[in-house]
C-alpha positions in Angstrom: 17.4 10.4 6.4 15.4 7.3 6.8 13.0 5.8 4.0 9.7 5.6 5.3 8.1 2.2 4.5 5.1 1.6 2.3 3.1 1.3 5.6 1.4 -2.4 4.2 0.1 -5.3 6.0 -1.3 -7.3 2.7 0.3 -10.1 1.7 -0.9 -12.3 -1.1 -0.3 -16.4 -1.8 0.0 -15.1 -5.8 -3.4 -16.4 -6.2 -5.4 -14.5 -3.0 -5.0 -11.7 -0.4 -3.8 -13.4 2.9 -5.6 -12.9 6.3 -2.4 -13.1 8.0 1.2 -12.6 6.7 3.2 -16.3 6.4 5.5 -16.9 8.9 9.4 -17.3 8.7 10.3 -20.6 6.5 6.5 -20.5 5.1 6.2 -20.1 1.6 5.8 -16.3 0.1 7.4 -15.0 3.3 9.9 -12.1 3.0 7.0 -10.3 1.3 6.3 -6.2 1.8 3.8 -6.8 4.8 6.5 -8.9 6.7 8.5 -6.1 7.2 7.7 -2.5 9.0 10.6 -0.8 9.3 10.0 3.0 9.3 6.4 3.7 9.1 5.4 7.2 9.1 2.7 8.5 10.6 1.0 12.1 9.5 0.5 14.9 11.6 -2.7 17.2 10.0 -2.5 21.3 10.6 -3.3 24.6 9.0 -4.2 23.1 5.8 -0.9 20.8 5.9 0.5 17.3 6.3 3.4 16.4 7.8 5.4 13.4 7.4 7.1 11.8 10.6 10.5 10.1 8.7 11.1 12.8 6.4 9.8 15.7 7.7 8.6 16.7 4.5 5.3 19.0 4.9 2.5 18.8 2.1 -0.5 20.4 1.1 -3.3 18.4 2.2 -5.9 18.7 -1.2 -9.7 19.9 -0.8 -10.4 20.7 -4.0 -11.4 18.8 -7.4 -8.9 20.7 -9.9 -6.4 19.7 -12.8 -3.6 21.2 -14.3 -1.3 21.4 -17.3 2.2 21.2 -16.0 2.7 24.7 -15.9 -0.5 24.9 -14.2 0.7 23.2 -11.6 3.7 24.8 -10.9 1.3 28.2 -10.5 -0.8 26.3 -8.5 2.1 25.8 -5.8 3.2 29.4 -6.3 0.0 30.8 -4.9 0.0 28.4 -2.2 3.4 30.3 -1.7 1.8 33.7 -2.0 -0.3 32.6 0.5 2.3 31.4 2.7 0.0 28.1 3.5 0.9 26.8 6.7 2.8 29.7 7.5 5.3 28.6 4.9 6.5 30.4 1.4 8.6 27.9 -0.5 5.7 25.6 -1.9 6.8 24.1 -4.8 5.8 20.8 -7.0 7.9 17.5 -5.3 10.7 15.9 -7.1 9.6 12.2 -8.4 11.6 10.6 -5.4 9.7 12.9 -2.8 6.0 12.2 -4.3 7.1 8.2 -4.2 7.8 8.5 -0.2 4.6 8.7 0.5 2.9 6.1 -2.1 1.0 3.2 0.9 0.8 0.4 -1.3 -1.5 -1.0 1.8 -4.4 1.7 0.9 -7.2 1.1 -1.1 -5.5 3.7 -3.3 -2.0 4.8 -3.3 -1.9 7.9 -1.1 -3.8 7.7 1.9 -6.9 9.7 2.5 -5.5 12.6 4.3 -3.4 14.0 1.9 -6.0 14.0 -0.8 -9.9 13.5 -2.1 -8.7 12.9 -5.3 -7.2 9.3 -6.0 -8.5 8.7 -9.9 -5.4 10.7 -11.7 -1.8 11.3 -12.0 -0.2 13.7 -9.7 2.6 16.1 -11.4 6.1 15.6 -10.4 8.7 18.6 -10.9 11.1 16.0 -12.5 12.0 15.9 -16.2 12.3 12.7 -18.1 16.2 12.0 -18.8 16.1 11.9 -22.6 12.5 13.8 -23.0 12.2 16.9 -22.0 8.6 17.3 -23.3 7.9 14.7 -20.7 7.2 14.5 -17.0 7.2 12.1 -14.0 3.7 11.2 -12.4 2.4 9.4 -10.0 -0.9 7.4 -10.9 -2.5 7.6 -7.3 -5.0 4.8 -8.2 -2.4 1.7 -7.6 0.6 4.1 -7.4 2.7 3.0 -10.7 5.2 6.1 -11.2 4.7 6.6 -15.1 6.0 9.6 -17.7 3.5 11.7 -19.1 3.4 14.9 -21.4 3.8 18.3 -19.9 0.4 19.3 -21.8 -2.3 16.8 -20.5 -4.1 17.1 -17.6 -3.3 16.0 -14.0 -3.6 16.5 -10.6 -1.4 18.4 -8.3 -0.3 18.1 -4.6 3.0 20.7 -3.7 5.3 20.1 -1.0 6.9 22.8 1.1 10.7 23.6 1.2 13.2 25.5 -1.0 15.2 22.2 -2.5 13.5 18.9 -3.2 15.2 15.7 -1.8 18.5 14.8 -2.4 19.6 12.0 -4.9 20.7 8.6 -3.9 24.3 9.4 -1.9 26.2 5.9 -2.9 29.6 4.6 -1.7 30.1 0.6 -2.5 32.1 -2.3 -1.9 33.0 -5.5 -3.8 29.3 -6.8 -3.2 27.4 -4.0 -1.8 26.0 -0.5 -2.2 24.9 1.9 0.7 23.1 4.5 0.3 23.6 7.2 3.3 20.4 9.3 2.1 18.1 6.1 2.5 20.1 4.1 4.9 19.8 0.7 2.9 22.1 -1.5 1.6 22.0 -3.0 -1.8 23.4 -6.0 -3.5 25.4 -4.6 -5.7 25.3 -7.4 -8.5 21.6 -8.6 -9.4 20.6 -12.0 -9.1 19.2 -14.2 -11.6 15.7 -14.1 -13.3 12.7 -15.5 -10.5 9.3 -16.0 -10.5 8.3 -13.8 -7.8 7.9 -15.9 -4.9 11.5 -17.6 -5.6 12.8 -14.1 -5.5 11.2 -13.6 -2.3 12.7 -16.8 -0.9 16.2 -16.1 -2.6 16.7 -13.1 -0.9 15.3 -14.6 2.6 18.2 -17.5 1.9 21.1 -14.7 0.7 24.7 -14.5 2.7 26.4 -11.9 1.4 29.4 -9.8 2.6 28.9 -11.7 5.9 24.8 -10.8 5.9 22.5 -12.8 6.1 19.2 -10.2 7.1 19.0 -9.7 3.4 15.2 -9.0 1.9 13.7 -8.4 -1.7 13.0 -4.9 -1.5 9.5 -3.0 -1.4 8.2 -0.9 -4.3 8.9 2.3 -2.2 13.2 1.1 -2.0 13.4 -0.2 -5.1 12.3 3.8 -6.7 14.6 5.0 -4.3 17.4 4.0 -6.8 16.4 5.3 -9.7 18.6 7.8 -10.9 16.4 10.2 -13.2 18.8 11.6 -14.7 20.3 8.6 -16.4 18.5 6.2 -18.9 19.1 3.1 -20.2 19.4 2.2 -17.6 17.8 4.4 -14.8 20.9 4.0 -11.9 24.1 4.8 -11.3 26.4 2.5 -13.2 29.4 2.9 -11.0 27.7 1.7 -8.1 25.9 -0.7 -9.9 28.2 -1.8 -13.0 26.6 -3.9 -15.8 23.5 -3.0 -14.4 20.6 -4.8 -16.7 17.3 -2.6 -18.0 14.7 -5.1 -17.4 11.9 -5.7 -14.6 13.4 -5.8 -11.2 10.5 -7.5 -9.0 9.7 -5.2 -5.6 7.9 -7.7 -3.0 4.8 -5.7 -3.1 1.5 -7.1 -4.1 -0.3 -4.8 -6.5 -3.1 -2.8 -4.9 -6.4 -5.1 -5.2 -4.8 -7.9 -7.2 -3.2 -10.3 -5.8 -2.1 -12.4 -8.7 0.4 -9.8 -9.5 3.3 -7.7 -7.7 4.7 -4.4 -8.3 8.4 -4.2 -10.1 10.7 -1.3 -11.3 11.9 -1.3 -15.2 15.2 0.0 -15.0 15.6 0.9 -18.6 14.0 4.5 -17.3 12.4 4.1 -13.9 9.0 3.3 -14.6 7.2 1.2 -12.1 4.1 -1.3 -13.4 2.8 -5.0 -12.3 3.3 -8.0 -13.6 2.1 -11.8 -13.4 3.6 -13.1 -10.4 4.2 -16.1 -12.2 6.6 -13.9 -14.8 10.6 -14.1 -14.6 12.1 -11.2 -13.3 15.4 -10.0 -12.0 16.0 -9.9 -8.2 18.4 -7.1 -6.5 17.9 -7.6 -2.5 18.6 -4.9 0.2 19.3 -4.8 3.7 19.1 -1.7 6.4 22.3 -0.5 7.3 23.0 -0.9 11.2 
């Protein structure tokens, strides 16, 4: 399978939103608008959505209702019952499945035909690795990936199929990772500490196990990693050994603030924004060819 792209054209300067993306060699190039590399495109029918790259179908939401947890899963078992879209395996997505279709080039984090609803968290069927009381969500506002209790109130949107998306699928070498479910190739040791646009530029400059098309990753990659079921930190530490818990910067702007970019915390897989002026660790990634 392919990883479908965040779908954006916004670039930022760290101080404003750009009319036009800089150019190769400009500064803050390298940035999540340069690239479009698998952009999905939705196909709307009988009440679903279907995605392009991943073929994952979803329920496209009309209605204005929140759930416990457990709500939700009942929620996606009557959609079953139903057999929307002709299908009878809805279920609630795994965190990696609900992140594929985050557009960090939206006004909000999903785009407008999967949902009416973009002020909440969205459930997630996965657990927290060392709190079970806890669940991943998906805040659809500026699409930060967040843990939350299983007993407040959220939003739902279920996703059709029996099994929910595979985990990373690694294999490495002395500098890099690939993984065969996403198609991307990782460094496998992080770089330094960068403010964000000298991350951008160090991974425009890398040569690495005779690359040189390496990137600094968009929000949507950079989650692809995370392993949820490890903590502390949140990926796979044979793959990755001496892998550090801190901020790994994405190169996407934050949704309607320019000044600061999205980055992953690898301590557990949570995903917030920061200053682009802050220090932050830089992994870049390539696609595999």
């Amino acid at each position: 399978m392919t990883w479908p792209d965040s779908g954006t054209k916004r670039c930022s300067d760290g101080t404003t939103e750009l009319g036009e993306c800089p150019g190769p060699s400009e500064p803050f190039f390298g940035q999540d608008g340069n690239y479009e590399i698998a952009v999905p495109s939705y196909t709307e029918r009988d009440g679903t959505v279907m995605d392009s790259v991943t073929g994952l179908v979803w329920e496209k939401v009309t209605e204005n209702v929140t759930f416990t947890f457990a709500g939700a899963q009942e929620h996606c078992a009557d959609l079953a019952a139903q057999q929307l879209g002709g299908l009878a395996t809805w279920r609630l997505p795994t965190r990696r499945e609900l992140v594929s279709i985050l557009d960090f080039g939206h006004t909000t984090a999903f785009q407008d035909i999967f949902t009416i609803n973009q002020d909440s968290f969205y459930w997630t069927s996965t657990d927290a690795a060392a709190h079970t009381s806890l669940r991943w969500a998906v805040k659809a506002i500026n699409g930060s990936v967040e843990l939350v209790a299983k007993t407040s109130i959220r939003r739902a949107i279920c996703v059709g199929g029996e099994s929910g998306m595979a985990q990373p699928d690694l294999s490495f070498g002395e500098d890099w990772v690939l993984d065969r479910s996403t198609g991307l190739v990782w460094q496998r040791f992080p770089s330094t500490s960068f403010a964000w646009s000298d991350a951008l530029t160090h991974c425009e400059e890398l040569t690495l196990a005779g690359k040189s098309d390496w990137r600094l990753p968009n929000a949507k990659e950079l989650l692809s990693i995370v392993d949820d079921r490890r903590s502390d930190p949140a990926i796979d530490l044979e793959a990755f050994p001496g892998a550090p818990i801190g901020g790994f910067w994405s190169s996407t702007p934050v949704i309607n603030n320019a000044e600061r970019a999205v980055l992953v915390s690898f301590s557990n897989g949570t995903s917030e924004d920061h200053a682009v002026s802050d220090r932050r660790i830089a992994r870049c990634v390539r696609s595999d060819e």
